[in-house]
C-alpha positions, -999 to +999 in steps of 0.1 A: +287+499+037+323+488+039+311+454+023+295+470-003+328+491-010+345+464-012+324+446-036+319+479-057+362+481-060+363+442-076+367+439-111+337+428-134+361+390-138+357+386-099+319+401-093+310+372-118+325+346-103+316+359-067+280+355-079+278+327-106+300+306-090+280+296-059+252+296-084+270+271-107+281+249-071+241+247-064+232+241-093+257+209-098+245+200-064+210+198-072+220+180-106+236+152-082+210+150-059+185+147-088+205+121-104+211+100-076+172+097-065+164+092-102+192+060-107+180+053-070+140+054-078+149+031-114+170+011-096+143+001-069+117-006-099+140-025-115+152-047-084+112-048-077+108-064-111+137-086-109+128-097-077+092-107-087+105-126-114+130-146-084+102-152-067+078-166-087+103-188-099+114-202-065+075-202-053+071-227-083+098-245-077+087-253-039+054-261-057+070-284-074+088-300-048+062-301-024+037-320-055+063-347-061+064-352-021+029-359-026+031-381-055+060-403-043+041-408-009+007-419-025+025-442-048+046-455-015+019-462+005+000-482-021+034-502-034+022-542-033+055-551-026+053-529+007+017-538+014+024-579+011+057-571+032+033-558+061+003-583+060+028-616+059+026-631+090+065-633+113+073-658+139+071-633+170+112-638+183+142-628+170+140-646+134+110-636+129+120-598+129+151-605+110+127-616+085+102-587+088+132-560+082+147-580+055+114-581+033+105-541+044+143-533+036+137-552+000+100-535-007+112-502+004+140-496-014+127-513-046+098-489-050+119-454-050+150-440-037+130-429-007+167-417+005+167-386-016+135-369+000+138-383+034+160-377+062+148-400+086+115-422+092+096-449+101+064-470+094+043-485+121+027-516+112-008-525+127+009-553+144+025-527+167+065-532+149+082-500+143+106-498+110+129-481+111+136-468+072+170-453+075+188-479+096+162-512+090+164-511+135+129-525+144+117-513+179+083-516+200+061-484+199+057-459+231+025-444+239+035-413+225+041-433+189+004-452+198-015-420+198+005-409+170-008-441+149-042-434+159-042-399+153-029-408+114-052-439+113-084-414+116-068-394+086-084-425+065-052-421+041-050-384+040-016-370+033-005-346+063+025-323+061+034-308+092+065-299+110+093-312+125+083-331+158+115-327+170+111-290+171+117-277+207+134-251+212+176-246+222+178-281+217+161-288+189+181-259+170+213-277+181+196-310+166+192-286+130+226-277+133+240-306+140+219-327+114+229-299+088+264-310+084+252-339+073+229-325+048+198-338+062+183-317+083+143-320+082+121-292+066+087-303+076+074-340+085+046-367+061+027-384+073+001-411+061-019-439+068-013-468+047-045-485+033-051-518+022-057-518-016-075-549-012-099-546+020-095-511+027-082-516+060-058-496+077-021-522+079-006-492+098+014-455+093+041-437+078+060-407+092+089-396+067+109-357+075+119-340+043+150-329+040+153-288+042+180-295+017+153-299-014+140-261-008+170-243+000+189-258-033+156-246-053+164-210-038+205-205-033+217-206-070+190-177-078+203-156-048+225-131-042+241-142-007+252-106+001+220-087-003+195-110-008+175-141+012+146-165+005+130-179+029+101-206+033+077-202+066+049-222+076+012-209+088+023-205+123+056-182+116+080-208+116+111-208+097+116-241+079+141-232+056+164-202+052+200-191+035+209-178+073+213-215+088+212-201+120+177-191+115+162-228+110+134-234+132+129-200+146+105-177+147+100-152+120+105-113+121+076-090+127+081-076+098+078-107+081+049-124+103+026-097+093+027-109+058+012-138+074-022-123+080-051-136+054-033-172+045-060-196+047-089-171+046-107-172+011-112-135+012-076-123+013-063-154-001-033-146-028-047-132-065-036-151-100-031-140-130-022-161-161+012-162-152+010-171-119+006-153-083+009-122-075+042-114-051+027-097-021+049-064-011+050-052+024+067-020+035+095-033+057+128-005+067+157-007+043+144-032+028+122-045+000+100-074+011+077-101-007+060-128-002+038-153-022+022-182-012+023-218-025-006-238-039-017-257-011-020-226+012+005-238+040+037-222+032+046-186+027+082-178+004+100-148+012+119-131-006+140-098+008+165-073-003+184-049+015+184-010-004+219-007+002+234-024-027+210+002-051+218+029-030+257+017-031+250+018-070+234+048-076+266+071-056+290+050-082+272+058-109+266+092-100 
């Protein structure tokens, strides 16, 4: 009663702001509120369209990469000037291999700058002489290298791209690291056997490791470094190649090996449309995820984006 008395002895200026004025206060609040989800729900559908149009252009871009790898290999491997270089016959001492690296140094680097996809590599003749393509060394194969040969050799001249052999945990990450700073750090490892274009016969292997360098160039002038990251994973979860550096050769996130499921199986195998794939989206916390896959099936690009620079948008616009 004694509130009510009180209310009762205001004037009519302060009973209308005692009860329009909280009215007016929710009212701006729920204003805010509706404005700042609204800018926040355009501003995802927007960054979800944007980020589409990153992705498809970086998942083309690998395609591309990953097709000229393919091309310059095949037309390596069946170069006449690196085929006559491995059938010639060497004296087997010390002149004779000065001889044998001089004529593979000449073939190889007359056919294409090999040294602009390659970090390192080699090519085992049939003869049983390794060549050393970065440094022209030539040493005497292991057993480990043997079984590799044969192991290409029953490919019949099939082009294999696989990963880094070198990959081995702590100390292969160091060996990323390391090779990093000198810009040639491997991405994933070709392999081929090299068949005579003559008899048919196999004159021995190659074994070339790309360098990471060709995808992540493709990628980093698109990105955003602060809120956004590509990356490019193989079949088993593997990162190959990444903005975050330190992430090289590691295993991927949950989040992101469950975008994993289907490659390789025809039935859940990535849709086209005239203009290319589809981006995959996966719910992932904070964070908008997608994923498409390149042409030849074995490689997954990522693409993610953390929420906080649309939510960071949406309160200064509000």
């Amino acid at each position: 009663m004694r509130r009510t008395y009180f209310f009762t002895n205001w004037n009519m200026k302060r009973k209308i702001l005692a009860v329009f004025l909280p009215l007016l206060m929710l009212s701006t609040l729920l204003i805010l509120v509706s404005s700042i989800s609204l800018i926040i729900r355009n501003g995802k559908a927007e960054a979800l369209n944007n980020a589409k149009d990153k992705l498809s252009l970086v998942t083309g871009q690998t395609d591309q990469i990953l097709s000229n790898i393919t091309y310059n290999i095949k037309a390596f491997s069946t170069s006449s000037a690196l085929q006559d270089a491995i059938r010639a016959e060497y004296p087997d001492n010390n002149y004779g291999n000065y001889m044998f690296s001089s004529t593979m140094h000449n073939a190889v680097h007359n056919i294409m700058e090999i040294q602009s996809l390659i970090s390192s590599g080699y090519i085992h003749t049939r003869d049983g002489r390794v060549f050393d393509i970065k440094t022209d060394e030539i040493r005497t194969p292991d057993a480990e290298m043997d079984a590799r040969y044969r192991e290409i050799a029953a490919e019949k001249g099939r082009i294999l791209l696989e990963y880094p052999a070198d990959k081995s945990g702590a100390a292969a990450l160091t060996s990323v690291k390391n090779t990093e700073e000198n810009g040639t750090c491997a991405a994933l490892t070709v392999s081929k056997s090299l068949i005579d274009i003559r008899s048919g016969s196999c004159l021995g292997i190659l074994t070339f490791d790309i360098k990471e360098s060709l995808f992540y160039d493709s990628y980093h002038s698109v990105s955003d470094e602060e809120n956004e990251c590509f990356l490019l994973i193989d079949s088993a979860g593997t990162i190959i190649s990444s903005e975050n550096r330190d992430e090289l050769q590691t295993t991927a996130s949950t989040e992101i090996l469950g975008l994993l499921e289907g490659m390789g199986k025809p039935e859940q195998k990535t849709q086209y449309k005239s203009g290319g794939k589809i981006p995959q989206e996966t719910t992932a916390e904070h964070m908008l995820l997608l994923s498409s896959e390149t042409e030849n099936g074995d490689y997954l690009v990522v693409y993610m984006m953390r929420y906080y620079r649309i939510y960071k948008e949406a309160l200064t616009l509000a």
